[in-house]
N, C-alpha and C positions, 0 to 999 in steps of 0.2 A: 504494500500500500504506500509505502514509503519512495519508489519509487516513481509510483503513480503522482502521486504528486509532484514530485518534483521533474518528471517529466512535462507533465501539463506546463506546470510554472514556467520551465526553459521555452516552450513552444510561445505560450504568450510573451514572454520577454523579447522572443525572435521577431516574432508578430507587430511589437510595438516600437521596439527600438529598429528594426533593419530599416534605410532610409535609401534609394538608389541613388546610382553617383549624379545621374541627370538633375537629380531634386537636392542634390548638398546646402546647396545657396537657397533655398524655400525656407522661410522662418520657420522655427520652432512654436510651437503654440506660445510658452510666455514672452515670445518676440513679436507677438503682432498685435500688439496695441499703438498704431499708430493713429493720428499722429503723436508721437510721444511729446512734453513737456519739458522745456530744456530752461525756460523762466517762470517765475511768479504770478506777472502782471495779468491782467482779464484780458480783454479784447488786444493787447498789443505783447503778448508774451508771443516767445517766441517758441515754436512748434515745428518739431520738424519725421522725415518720413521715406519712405522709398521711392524710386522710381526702376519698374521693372520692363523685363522682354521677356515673351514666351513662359512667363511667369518665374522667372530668375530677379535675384537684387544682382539690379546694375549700380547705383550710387544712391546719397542720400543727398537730397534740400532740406534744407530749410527758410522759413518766412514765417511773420506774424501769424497767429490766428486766423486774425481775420483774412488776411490775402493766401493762407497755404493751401486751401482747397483749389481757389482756380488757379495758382501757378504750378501746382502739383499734376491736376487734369491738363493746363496746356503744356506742360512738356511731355507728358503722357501720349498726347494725341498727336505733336510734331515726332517723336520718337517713332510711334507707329508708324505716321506717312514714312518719314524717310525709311523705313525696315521696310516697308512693302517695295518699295522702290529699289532697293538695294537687293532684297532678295527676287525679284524680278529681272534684274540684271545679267548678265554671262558669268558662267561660274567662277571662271577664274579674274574676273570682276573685283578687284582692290577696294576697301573702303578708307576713304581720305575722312581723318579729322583734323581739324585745325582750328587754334585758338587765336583770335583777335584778338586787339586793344580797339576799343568803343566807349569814350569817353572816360578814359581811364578804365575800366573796368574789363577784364577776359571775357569773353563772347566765344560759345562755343558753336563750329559748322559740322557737317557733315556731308561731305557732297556737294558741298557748297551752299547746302541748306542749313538755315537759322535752326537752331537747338535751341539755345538756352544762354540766360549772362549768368555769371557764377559772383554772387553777392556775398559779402563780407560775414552774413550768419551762416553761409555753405563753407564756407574756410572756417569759422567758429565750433562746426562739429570733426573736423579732422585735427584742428588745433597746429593749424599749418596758415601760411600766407597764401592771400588768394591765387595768386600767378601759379603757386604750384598746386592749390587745391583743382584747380582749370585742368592744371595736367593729368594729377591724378584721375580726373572724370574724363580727362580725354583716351588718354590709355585703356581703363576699363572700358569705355565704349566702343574701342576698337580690334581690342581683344574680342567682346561677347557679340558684339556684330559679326564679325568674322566665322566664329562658333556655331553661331546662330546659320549662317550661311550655307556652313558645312553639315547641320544636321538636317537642312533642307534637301539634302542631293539622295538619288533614287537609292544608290547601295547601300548610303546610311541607316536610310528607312527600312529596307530591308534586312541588314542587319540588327536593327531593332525588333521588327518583327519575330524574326527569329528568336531574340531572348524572350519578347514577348511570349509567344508559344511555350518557350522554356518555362516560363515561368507558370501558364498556364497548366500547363501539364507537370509540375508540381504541387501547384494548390489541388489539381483532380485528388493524386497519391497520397497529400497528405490529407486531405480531409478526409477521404476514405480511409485511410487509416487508423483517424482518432474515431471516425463512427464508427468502425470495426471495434474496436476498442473498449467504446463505449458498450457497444452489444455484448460481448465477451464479457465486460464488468456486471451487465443485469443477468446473466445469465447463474453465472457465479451466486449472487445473489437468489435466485430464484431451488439452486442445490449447495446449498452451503454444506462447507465439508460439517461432521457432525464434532461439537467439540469434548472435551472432557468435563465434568461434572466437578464446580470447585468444591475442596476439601475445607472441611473445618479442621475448630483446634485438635489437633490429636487423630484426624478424620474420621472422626466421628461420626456416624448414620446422621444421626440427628440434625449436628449441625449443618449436615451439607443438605439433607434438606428443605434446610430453613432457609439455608442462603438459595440453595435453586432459584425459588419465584424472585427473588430481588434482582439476584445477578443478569436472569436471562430479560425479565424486563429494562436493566439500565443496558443490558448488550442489544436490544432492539431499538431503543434508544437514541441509543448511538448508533449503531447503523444506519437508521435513518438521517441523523444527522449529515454524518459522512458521506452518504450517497447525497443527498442532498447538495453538500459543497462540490463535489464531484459530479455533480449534474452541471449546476451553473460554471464549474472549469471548462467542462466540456461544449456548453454553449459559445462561452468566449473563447477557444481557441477556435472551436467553427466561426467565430466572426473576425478573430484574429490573424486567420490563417486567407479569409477572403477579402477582408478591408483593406489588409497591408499589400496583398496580394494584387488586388486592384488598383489601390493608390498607386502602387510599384510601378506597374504599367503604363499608367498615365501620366509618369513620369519619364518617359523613355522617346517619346514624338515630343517633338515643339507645338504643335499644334493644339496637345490635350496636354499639355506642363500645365497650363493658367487653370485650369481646372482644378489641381491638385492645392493651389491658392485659395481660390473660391469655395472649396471642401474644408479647408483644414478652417479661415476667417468666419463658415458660418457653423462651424460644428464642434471649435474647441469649446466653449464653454458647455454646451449638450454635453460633450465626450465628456469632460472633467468631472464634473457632475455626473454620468452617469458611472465612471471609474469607481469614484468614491463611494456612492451609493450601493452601488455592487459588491465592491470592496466592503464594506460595513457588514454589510448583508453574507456575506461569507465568513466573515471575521466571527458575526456573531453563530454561526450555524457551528462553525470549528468549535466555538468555545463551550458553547453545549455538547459536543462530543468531548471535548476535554471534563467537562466536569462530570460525565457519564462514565468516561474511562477509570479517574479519577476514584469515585466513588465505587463503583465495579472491583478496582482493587485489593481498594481497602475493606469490604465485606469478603473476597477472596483470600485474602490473607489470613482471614479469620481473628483479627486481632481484639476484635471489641465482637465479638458474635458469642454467643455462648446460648442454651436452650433456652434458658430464662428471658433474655431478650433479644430473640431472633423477631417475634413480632414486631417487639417495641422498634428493632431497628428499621424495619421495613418501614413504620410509620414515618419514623426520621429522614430514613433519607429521601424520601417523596417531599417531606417537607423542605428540608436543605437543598435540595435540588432545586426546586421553586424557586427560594429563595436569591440562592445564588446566581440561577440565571439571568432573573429579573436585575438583581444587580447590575450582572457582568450586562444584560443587554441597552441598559440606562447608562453606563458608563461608555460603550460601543457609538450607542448615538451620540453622544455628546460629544465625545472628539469625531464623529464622521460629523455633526452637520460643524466645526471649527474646521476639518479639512475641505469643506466644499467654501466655506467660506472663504478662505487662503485661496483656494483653486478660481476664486472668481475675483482676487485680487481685490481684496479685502483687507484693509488692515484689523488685524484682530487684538492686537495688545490694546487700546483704547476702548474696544468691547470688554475682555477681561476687566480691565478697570472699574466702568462702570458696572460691571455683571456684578463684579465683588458688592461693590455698594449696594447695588440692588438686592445681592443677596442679605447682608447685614439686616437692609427693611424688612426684606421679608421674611425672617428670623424673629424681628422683634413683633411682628402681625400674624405671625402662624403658627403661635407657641405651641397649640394644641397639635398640630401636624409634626412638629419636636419632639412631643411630650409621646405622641406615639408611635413615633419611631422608635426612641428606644424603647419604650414599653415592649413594642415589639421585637425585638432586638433581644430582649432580656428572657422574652417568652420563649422564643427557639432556642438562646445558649443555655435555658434552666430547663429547659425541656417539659414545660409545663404542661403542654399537649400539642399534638401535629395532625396534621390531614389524617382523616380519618377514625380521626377518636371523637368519642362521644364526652358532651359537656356540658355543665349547666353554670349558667353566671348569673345569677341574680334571680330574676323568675322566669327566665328563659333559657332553651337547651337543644340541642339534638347534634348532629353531627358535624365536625368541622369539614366544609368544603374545600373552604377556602383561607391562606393565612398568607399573609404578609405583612412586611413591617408596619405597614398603615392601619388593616383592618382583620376583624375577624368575620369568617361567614357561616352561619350556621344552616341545618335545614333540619326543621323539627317533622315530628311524627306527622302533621296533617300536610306536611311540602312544603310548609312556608318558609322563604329565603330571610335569615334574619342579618344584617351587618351591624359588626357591635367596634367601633372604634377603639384601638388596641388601648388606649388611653385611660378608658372606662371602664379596664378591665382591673376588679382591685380583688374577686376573690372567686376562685373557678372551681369548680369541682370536676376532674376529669374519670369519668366512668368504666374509662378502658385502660387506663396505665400501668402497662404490665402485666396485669393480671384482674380479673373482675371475681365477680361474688354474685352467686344466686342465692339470695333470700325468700325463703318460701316460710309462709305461717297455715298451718294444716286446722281447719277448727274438727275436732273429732268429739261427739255425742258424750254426756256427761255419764249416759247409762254404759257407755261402753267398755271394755275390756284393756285398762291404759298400757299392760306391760304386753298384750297382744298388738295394737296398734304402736304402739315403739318398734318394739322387733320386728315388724308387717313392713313399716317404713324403712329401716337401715335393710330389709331385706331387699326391695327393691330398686334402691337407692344402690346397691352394694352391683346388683347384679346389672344394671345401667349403667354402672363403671366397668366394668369387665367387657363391655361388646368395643370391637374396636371403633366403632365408628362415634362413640361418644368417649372413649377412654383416649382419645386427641385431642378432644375438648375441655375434656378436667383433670386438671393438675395436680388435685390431692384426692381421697378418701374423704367421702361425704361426710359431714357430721351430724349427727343428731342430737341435737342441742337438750329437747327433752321436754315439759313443759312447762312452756313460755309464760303464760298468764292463763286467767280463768276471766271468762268474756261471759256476754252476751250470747256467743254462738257456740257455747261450748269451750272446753278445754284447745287450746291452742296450741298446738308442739311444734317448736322451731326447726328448720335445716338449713343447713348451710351447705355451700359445694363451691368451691373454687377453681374457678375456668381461666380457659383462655381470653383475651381481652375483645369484648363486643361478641361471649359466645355464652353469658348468664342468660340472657334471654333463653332461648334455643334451647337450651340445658333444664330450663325452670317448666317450658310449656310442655316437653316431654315428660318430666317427673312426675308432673300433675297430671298427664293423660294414665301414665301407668299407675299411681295412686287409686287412681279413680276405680278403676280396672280392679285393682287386686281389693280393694277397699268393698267395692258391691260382693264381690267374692265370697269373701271373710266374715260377710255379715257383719259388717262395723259400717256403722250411718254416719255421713259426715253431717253435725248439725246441720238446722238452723236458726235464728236468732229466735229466743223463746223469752217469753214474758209474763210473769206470774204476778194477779192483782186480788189482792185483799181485798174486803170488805167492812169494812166496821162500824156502820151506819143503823141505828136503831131505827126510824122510823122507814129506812127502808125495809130492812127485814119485819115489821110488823103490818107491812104493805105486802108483804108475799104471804105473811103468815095468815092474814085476812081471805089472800084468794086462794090461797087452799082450801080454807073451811066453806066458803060459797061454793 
């Protein structure tokens, strides 16, 4: 897997960085913000920018603000007339430059046609005197004229074509190869080799399998994660392998060079943003496998696992898991949206700054959002109760859905979703931690036979531990307490039975089904509530005594 990835990686790296020798001189995405800003002032600072052929930098002007746009487009559009004219010519066709003096100032021709004057802020960016800055702009113009000339000629093109196809039929093999690739890797997936069963402390039956259900769920997990990231690598090297592939090409004719300008000036900021965003979005998918793996191990290791709290752990780490992601994927955006914002040329230390202050206000106005954080915070490192234990706080209860630093969520016996702010949580009763407790009160007939319904009950109760499919669910030897008080409904007799956690329910409704059962058997009646009333009323009894004698 280790490879896999780092294959992918180098593909995209090839993809992004390979640059053809045609397109050397094509700016770099944080090179093409022209016109750039070389002064302060508003409407009279000075700005300056390129002027290309065939989509090549041929030299830089500069001018005001205000005036760089049109002296930017007219040398732009006399550069073109004379290129057309010059490459229209016989091939072995010389192109003349030559620099004037016009009223003091270099004036540059070409062919005898008017170019351009070369002004004292065009020598201000070479940091040379103008007479030589003339020359420097004359040299490169007839250098890339020239150039320019010779990749117009038919052999040239055709030898272009040729790498073009090269390369074409490259991008075929290699894309096919990373889909092939791709297939081969779901298929893998779809017959995974089968793996070995982690061992607990001592390997233990037990422990290992307590840890089974944790492990193979954080190892599906993570797989999915995994594939995941490995999906989107895969996507962008198929876009990697055809964009650059593309671009490449159209960088190879003069014709379609200006294209690969026009691609890069309306799509760096798209592409940047969408790098980073992608990027984040992998970043965070990795780190979910990392904390999957993570976690995975350390239940394999067996180091905190033991029979006693193999439940408990499962509960944990589904909690921790949670938690941590949420974390690690709050921390993931927050520096991806500070790199989209660098990437769209942003200064962001003056953002930090104020962020900080804002943060301070908002500290001193969201105390309660503090207040339950660590509450929260405090819940998962004291281990008060996790996803999936059952709770009650206050006069409200039923199962923990949901927990994070902020909130708790409960869902009671009727469905109702309750959110209790970790804040407000001052005293909890957790129902499942570690181990629960079935409490059962038996009411048994006053006329009945106490030391037969004793023994009746431990008999039952004895023999409901011994079937394996409830002797997994309780942890000790049933007790029979014995009797508990004397009611309204009869003699009471207490039991007790100590289960697995969220399994006293299950455990209690059974006992009372088989109760019931062996109890009609046995002829022993379970009360019901009986009520014996006096009388000691003299004129009513000489009101009965009356209608008897009538």
């Amino acid at each position: 897997m280790r490879f896999q990835f780092l294959a992918i990686a180098s593909s995209i790296a090839i993809a992004v960085v390979s640059v053809p020798k045609a397109t050397a001189q094509i700016p770099f995405l944080p090179q093409l913000q022209a016109p750039s800003s070389v002064s302060n002032d508003s409407n009279d600072r000075v700005v300056s920018g390129w002027i290309y052929l065939d989509g090549r930098r041929l030299f830089q002007i500069a001018a005001s603000k205000a005036n760089f746009p049109e002296r930017s487009e007219d040398i732009q559009k006399k550069l073109q007339k004379i290129g057309q004219n010059y490459f229209q010519s016989p091939a072995k066709t010389a192109v003349k430059v030559e620099v004037r003096k016009v009223n003091e100032l270099p004036v540059i021709y070409v062919n005898g046609q008017y170019l351009m004057t070369v002004t004292s802020e065009d020598a201000g960016l070479r940091q040379v005197d103008i007479s030589t800055s003339a020359n420097q702009v004359a040299e490169a113009l007839e250098e890339d004229l020239q150039e320019a000339k010779q990749e117009r000629q038919t052999q040239f093109l055709i030898d272009q074509g040729k790498i073009a196809a090269g390369i074409g039929l490259a991008m075929i093999v290699i894309s096919w190869g990373v889909y092939s690739w791709e297939q081969r890797d779901k298929k893998n997936l779809l017959y995974p080799i089968a793996s070995q069963p982690p061992r607990g402390p001592q390997n233990s039956p037990i422990s290992t399998a307590a840890a089974q259900p944790i492990t193979t769920q954080l190892n599906q997990q993570q797989k999915q994660h995994l594939q995941e990231v490995k999906r989107r690598l895969f996507q962008l090297s198929q876009a990697g392998i055809w964009g650059s592939g593309s671009f490449f090409i159209l960088g190879l004719f003069p014709y379609t060079r200006g294209f690969q300008l026009g691609i890069i000036t309306a799509a760096q900021f798209p592409l940047r943003l969408g790098i980073v965003f992608l990027g984040t979005y992998v970043v965070i998918r990795f780190t979910y496998a990392l904390i999957d793996r993570f976690t995975t191990t350390l239940i394999s290791s067996g180091a905190f696992l033991t029979p006693e709290s193999s439940e408990r752990l499962q509960l944990r780490v589904s909690t921790f898991s949670g938690v941590t992601k949420s974390i690690a994927t709050g921390i993931c955006v927050g520096v991806g949206i500070l790199l989209a914002l660098v990437s769209l040329g942003i200064d962001i230390v003056p953002l930090l700054a104020g962020a900080s202050l804002v943060g301070v206000a908002l500290s001193l106005a969201s105390q309660n959002l503090i207040k339950d954080a660590i509450n929260g915070f405090l819940i998962i490192l004291e281990d008060q109760y996790a996803l999936g234990d059952v709770i009650t706080v206050g006069d409200v209860g039923g199962l923990v859905e949901n927990l994070n630093l902020r909130m708790t969520q409960l869902r009671d016996s009727e469905g109702r979703l309750i959110t209790i702010p970790n804040g407000e949580i001052k005293v909890v009763a957790n129902l499942s931690s570690r181990w629960s407790r079935a409490d059962l009160t038996i009411p048994i007939a006053y006329q009945a036979d106490t030391e037969q319904a004793l023994k009746l009950i431990e008999t039952v109760a004895e023999k409901m531990n011994q079937e394996m499919q409830w002797q997994r669910q309780i942890l000790e030897p049933p007790q029979v307490l014995g009797i508990d008080q004397f009611g309204d409904r009869g003699l009471i007799i207490r039991v007790w039975i100590k289960t697995q956690p969220l399994k006293q329910w299950d455990v209690a409704r059974e006992l009372r089904r088989r109760l019931k059962v062996a109890l009609d058997e046995a002829g022993i009646s379970i009360s019901v509530p009986q009520q014996a009333i006096w009388v000691n009323d003299d004129h009513l009894l000489n009101f009965q005594d009356n209608g008897k004698a009538n």
